[in-house]
C-alpha positions as CSV (number, residue, x, y, z in Angstrom):
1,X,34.2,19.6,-21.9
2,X,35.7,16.0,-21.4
3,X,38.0,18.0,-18.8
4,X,35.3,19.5,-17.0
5,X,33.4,16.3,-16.5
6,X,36.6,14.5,-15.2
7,X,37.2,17.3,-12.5
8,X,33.5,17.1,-11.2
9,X,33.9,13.1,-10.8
10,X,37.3,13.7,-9.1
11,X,35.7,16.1,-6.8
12,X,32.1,14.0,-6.4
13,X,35.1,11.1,-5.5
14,X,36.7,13.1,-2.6
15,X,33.6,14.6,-1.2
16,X,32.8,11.3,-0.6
17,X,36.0,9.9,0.4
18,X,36.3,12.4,3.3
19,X,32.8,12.0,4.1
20,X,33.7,7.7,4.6
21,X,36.0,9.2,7.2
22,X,34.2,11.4,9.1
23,X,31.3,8.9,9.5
24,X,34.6,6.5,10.9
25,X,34.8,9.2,13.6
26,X,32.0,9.9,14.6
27,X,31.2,13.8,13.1
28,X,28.1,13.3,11.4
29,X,27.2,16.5,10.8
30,X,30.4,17.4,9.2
31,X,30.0,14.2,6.9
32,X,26.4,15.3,6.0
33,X,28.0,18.5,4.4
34,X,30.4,16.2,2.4
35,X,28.0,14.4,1.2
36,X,26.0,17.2,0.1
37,X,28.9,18.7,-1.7
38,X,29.2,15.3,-3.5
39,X,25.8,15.5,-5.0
40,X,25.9,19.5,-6.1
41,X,28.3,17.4,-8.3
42,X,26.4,14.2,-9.1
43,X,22.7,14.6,-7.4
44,X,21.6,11.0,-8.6
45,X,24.4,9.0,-7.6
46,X,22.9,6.2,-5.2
47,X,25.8,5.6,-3.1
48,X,26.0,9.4,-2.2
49,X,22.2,8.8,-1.5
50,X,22.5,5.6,0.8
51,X,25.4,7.2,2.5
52,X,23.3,10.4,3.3
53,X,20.5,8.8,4.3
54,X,22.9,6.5,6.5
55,X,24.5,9.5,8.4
56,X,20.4,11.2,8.7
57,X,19.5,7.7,10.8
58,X,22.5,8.1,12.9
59,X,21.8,12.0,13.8
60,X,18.5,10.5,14.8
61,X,17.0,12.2,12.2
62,X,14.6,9.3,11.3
63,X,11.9,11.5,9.0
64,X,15.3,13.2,6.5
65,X,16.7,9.4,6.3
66,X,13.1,8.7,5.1
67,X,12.1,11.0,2.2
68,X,16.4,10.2,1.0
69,X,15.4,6.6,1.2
70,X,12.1,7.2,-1.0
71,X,14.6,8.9,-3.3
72,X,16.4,6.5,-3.8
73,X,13.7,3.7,-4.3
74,X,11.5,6.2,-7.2
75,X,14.9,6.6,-9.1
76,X,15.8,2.4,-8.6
77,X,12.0,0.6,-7.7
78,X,13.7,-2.9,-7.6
79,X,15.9,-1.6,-5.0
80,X,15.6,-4.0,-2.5
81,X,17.9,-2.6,0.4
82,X,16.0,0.9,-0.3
83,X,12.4,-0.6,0.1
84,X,13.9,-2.8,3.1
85,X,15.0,0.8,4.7
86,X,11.9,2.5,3.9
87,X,9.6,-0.2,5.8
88,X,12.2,-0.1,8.6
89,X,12.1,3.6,8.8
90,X,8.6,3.9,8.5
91,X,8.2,1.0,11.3
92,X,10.2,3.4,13.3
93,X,8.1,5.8,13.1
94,X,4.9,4.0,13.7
95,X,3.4,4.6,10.1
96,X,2.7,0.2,9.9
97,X,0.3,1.1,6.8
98,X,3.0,2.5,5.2
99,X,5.9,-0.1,6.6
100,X,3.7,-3.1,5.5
101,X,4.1,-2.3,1.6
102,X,7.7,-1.5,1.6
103,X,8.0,-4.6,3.2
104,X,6.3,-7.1,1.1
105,X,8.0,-5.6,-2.0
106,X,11.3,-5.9,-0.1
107,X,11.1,-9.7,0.0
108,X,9.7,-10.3,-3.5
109,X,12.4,-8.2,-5.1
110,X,15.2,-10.2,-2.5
111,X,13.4,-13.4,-0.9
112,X,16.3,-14.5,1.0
113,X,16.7,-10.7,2.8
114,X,16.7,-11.9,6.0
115,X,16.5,-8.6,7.4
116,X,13.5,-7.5,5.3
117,X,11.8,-10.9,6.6
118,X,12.4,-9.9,10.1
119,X,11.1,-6.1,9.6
120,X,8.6,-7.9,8.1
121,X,7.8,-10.1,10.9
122,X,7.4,-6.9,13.2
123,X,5.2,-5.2,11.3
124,X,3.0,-8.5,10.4
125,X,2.8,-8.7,14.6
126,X,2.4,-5.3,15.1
127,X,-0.7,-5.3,13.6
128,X,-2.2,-8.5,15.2
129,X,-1.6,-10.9,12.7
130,X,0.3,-13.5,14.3
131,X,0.2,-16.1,11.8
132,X,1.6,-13.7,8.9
133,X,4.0,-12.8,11.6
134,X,5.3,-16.1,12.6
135,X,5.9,-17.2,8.8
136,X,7.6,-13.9,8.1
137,X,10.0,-14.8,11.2
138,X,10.6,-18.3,9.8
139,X,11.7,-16.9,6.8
140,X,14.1,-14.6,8.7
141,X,15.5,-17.8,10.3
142,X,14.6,-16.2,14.2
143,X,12.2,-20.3,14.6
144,X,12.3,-19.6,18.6
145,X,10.3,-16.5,17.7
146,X,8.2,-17.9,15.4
147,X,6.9,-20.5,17.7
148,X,6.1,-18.3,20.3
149,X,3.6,-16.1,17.9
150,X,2.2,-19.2,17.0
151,X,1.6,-20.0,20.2
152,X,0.3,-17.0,21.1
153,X,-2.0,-17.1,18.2
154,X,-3.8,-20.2,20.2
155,X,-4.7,-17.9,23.3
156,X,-8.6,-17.5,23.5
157,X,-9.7,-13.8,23.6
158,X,-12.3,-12.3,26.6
159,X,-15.2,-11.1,25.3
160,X,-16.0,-7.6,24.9
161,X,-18.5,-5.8,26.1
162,X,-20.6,-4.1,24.1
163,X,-21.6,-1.2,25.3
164,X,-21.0,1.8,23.9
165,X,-18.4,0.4,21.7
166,X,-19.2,-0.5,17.8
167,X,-16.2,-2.0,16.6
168,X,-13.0,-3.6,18.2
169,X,-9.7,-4.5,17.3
170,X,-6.9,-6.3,18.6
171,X,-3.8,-5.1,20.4
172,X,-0.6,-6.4,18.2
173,X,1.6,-9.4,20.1
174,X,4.0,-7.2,18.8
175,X,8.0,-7.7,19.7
176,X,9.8,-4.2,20.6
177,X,11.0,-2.1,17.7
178,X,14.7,-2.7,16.5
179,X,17.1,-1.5,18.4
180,X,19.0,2.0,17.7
181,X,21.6,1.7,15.2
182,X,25.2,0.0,16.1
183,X,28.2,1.7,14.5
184,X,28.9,0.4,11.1
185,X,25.8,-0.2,9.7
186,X,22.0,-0.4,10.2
187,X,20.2,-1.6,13.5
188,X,20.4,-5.9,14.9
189,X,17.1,-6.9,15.5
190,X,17.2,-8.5,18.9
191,X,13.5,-9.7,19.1
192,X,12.0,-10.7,21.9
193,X,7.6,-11.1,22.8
194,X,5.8,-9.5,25.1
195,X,2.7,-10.8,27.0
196,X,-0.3,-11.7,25.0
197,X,-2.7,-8.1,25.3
198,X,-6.4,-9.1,25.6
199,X,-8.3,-6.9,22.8
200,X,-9.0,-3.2,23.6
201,X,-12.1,-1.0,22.2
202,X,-11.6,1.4,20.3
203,X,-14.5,4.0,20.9
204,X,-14.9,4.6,17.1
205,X,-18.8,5.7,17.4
206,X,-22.0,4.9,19.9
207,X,-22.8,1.6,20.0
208,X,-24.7,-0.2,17.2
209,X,-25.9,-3.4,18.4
210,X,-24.2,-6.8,18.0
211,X,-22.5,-8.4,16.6
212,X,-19.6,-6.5,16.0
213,X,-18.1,-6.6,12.9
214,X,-14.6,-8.2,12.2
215,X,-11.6,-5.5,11.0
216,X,-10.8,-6.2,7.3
217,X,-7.6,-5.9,6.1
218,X,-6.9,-4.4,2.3
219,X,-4.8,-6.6,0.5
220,X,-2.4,-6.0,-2.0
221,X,-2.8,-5.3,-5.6
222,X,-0.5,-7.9,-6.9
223,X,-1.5,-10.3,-4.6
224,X,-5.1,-9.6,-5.8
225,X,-4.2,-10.4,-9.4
226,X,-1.6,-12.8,-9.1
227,X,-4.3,-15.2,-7.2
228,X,-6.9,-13.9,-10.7
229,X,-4.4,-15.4,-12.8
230,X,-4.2,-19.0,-11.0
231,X,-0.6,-17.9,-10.0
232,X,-1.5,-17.0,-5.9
233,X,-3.5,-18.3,-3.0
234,X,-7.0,-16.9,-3.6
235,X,-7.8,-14.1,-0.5
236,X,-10.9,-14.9,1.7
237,X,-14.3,-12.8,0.5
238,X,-14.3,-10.3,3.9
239,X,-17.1,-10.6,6.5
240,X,-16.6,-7.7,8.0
241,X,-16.0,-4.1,8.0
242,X,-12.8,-1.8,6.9
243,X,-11.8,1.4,8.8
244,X,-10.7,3.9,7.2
245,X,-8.6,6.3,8.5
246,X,-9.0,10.3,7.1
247,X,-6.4,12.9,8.0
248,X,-6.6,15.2,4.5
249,X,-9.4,13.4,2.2
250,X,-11.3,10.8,1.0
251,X,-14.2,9.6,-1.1
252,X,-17.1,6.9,-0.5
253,X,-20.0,5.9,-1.4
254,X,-23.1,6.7,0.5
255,X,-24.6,3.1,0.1
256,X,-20.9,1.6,1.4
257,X,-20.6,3.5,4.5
258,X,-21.8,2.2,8.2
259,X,-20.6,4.7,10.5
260,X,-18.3,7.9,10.7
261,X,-16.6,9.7,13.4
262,X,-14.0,12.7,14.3
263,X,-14.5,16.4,13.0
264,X,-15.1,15.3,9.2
265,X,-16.5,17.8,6.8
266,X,-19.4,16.0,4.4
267,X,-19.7,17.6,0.8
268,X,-20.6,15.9,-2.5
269,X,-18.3,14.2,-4.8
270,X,-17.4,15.5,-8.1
271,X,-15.3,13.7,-11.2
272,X,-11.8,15.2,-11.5
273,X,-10.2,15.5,-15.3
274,X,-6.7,16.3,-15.8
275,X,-6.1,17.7,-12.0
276,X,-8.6,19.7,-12.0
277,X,-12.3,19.2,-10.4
278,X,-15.4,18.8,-13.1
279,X,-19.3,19.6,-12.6
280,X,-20.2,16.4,-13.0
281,X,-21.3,14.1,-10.0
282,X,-19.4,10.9,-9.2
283,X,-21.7,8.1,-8.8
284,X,-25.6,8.5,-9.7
285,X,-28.4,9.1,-7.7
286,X,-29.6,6.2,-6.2
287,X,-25.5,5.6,-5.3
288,X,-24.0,9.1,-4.9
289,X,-20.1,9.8,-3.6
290,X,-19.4,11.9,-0.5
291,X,-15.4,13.7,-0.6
292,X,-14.7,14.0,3.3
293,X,-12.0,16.3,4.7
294,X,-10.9,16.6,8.0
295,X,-10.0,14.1,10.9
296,X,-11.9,11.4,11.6
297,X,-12.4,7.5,10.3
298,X,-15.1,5.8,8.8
299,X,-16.4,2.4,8.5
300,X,-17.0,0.7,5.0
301,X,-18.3,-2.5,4.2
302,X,-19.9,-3.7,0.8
303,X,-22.1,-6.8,-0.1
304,X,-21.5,-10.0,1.6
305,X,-19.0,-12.2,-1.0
306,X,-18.9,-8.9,-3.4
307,X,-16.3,-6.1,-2.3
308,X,-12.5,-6.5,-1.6
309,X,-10.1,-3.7,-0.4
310,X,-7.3,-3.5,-2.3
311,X,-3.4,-1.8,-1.4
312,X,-1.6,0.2,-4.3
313,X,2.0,0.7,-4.2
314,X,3.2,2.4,-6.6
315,X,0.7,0.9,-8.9
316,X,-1.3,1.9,-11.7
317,X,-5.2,0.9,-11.5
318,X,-7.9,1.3,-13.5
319,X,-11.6,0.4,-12.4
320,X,-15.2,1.1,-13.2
321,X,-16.5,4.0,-11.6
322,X,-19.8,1.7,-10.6
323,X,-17.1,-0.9,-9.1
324,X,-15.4,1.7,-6.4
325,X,-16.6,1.7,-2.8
326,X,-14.1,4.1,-1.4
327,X,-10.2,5.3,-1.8
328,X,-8.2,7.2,-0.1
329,X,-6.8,10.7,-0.2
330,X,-3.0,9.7,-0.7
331,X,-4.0,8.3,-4.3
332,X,-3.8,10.5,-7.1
333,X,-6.5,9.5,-9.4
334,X,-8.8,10.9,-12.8
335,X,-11.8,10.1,-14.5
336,X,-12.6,9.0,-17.5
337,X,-14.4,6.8,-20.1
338,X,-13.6,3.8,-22.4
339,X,-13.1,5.6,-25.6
340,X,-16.6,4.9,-27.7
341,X,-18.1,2.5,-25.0
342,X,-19.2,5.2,-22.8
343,X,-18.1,2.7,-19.9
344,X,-17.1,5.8,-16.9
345,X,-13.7,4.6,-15.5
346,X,-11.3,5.5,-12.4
347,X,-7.7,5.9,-12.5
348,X,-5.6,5.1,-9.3
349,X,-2.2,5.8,-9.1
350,X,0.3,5.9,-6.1
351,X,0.2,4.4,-2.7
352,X,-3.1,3.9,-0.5
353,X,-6.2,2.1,-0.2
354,X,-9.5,1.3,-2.9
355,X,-12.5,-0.9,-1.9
356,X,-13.9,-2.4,-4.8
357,X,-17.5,-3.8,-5.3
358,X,-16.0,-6.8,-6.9
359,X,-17.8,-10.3,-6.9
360,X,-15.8,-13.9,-5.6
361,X,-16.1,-14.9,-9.2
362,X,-14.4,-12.3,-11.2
363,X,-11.2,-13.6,-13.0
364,X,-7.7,-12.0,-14.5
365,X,-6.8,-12.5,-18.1
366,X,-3.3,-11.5,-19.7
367,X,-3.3,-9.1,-22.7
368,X,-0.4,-9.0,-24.8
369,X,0.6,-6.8,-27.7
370,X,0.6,-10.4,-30.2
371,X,-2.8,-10.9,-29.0
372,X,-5.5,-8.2,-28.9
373,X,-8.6,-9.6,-26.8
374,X,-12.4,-9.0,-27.1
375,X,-14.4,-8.1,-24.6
376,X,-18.1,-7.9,-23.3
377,X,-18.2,-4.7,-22.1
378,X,-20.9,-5.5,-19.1
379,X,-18.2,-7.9,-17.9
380,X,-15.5,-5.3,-17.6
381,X,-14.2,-4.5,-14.1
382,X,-11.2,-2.7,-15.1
383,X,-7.2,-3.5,-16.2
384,X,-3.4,-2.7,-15.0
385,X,-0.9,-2.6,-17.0
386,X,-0.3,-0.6,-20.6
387,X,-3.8,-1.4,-21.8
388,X,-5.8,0.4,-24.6
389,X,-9.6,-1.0,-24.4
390,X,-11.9,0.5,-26.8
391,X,-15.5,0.1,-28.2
392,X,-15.0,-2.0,-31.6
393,X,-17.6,-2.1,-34.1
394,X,-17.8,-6.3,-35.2
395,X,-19.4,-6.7,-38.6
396,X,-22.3,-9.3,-38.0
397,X,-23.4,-11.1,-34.7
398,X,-21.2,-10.7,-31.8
399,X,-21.1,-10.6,-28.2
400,X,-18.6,-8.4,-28.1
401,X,-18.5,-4.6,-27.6
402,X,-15.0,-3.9,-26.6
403,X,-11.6,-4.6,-28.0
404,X,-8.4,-4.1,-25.7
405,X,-4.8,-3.9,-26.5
406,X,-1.2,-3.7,-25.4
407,X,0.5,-5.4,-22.2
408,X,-1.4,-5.9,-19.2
409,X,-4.0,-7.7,-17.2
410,X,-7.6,-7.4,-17.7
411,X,-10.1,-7.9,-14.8
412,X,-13.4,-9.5,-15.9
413,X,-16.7,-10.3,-13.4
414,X,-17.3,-14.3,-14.3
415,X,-20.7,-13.8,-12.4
416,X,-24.0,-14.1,-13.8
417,X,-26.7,-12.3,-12.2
């Protein structure tokens, strides 16, 4: 058996050995079929993987080097040069909602990646946000840059005019992608910045009066509860609206929505258990859920210092059903209810987008398995983390209702009405 196990090694060795050579001349697609050979032998080694998904961005095959990059990352998450080649990829290939994420996890997992900083930098500007941009560039070491999008950040805007146009957003001061890959390794950024770009509409529906709201953002999870726990910058409450993009699905509530467009199918929401689609309504009358389908964006938008979008990746999320504005169709998600509470909860899992009806005021606090906590259940919002609330029966007078254990973060609404 020992034998056997030695051979396939030796053989997963020279696979790979002639494939290093091929790549050094040039015959890629003779080095892909090494490569492959290598991993019929050993189909989770990562250097076979970074090596195929190396030779898949030189055939130009930027979509294969992709899904071998996300390989790579869901079998080693603090991969750093994985998540870096992900965003880069996915920058390549214009998906920024997808770049962004891979990004930002790049450069918490390695903060002095310049690379990742400068991808970072790109996608920051390509999305009009000059300021995130410029910092991202500093970090990257490219200053020159930096100070350009900063100044470009001070031009004044035209004003639009409004007819026939609901929303706006602003063309990204974006430098050119990177440059195609140089032999021996992965593309040299050589930034440069184009001309500042005046705002263009974007006819999203007919026009409903001024004054147009401002494009929100979603920000991410961990930022979100990192800034709960005193440990981050707190994000601004948004005063304005967030579009949200449908290609496959999605779900919102009717009282969240302000405007819809494309060729979106309209149907009502139901609860999903275990994969599988229930009879039961999500929402309640006064607040029902609509699932769209179809192509098309809408526009969501919750109470003035109460909602905030919020970006999953990879994460695991679980929220009040009464506390979800909308979420996107990538997310793979359940319902459910706080065992003997009868408090209806949401689980998100995956990468996308939820908007949560979540007051200004609502704090994090850290559960650990040492330390059960108490709870008031009207003050749940919802956890992360291996958490197991519960309704707990207190002998005499108590405030509390819930009990919740394990390792994780609890998210609680400080607000009093």
């Amino acid at each position: 058996m020992t034998g056997t196990a030695d051979t396939s090694i030796s053989q997963h060795l020279a696979h790979l050995a002639t494939a290093g050579e091929l790549v050094a001349a040039r015959k890629l697609d003779e080095a892909e079929g090494e490569i492959l050979r290598a991993l019929a032998d050993l189909p989770t080694d990562p250097k076979a993987l970074n090596l195929l998904a190396l030779v898949r961005y030189k055939l130009g095959r930027l979509q294969d080097a992709h899904s071998t990059y996300r390989e790579i990352a869901g079998a080693t998450p603090q991969d750093a040069g994985a998540r870096r080649n992900l965003g880069l990829l996915a920058l390549k290939l214009g998906r920024l909602d997808e770049a962004l994420p891979e990004l930002e996890m790049a450069v918490r997992i390695a903060p002095g990646d310049e690379r990742a900083w400068s991808y970072l930098g790109y996608t920051y500007a390509k999305k009009g946000k000059s300021v995130e941009a410029a910092a991202a560039f500093r970090r990257a070491g490219q200053n020159a840059l930096a100070n350009e999008l900063e100044q470009s950040a001070k031009v004044q805007r035209s004003p639009q005019p409004l007819a026939r146009v609901a929303f706006s957003r602003p063309v990204a001061l974006a430098p050119p992608l990177p440059a195609p890959a140089r032999e021996g390794g992965e593309p040299r950024v050589e930034p440069r910045v184009e001309a500042p770009a005046h705002a263009m509409p974007a006819p999203v529906v007919e026009a409903l009066g001024p004054p147009q709201p401002r494009e929100v953002e979603p920000i991410p999870l961990l930022s979100f509860v990192l800034s709960r726990l005193g440990q981050a910058p707190a994000p601004q409450p948004p005063s304005g609206a967030m579009r949200l993009t449908i290609s496959d699905e999605a779900h919102a509530r009717a009282d969240a929505i302000l405007a819809g467009a494309g060729e979106l199918k309209w149907e009502p929401g139901f609860r999903r258990a275990q994969g599988r689609c229930s009879p039961e309504r999500l929402g309640d009358e006064k607040r029902p859920y609509f699932r769209l389908t179809g192509a098309g964006e809408i526009w969501i938008a919750g109470a003035p210092g109460r909602w905030l979008p919020l970006r999953l990746a990879d994460d695991v999320l679980y929220v009040r059903e009464d506390r979800v504005l909308a979420f996107e169709g990538s997310l793979t998600w359940e319902a459910g209810t706080v065992p003997n509470a009868g408090l209806r909860m949401l689980q998100f899992r995956g990468r996308g987008t939820v908007a949560l009806d979540l007051h200004d005021a609502s704090i994090a606090l850290k559960v650990t398995d040492d330390k059960p906590t108490l709870l008031a259940a009207a003050r749940l919002v919802g956890w992360v983390g291996r958490l197991v609330p519960h309704g707990e029966r207190l002998p005499g007078a108590s405030p509390f209702q819930l009990a919740c254990q394990g390792e994780g973060v609890v998210l609680l609404d400080a607000a009093t009405e």
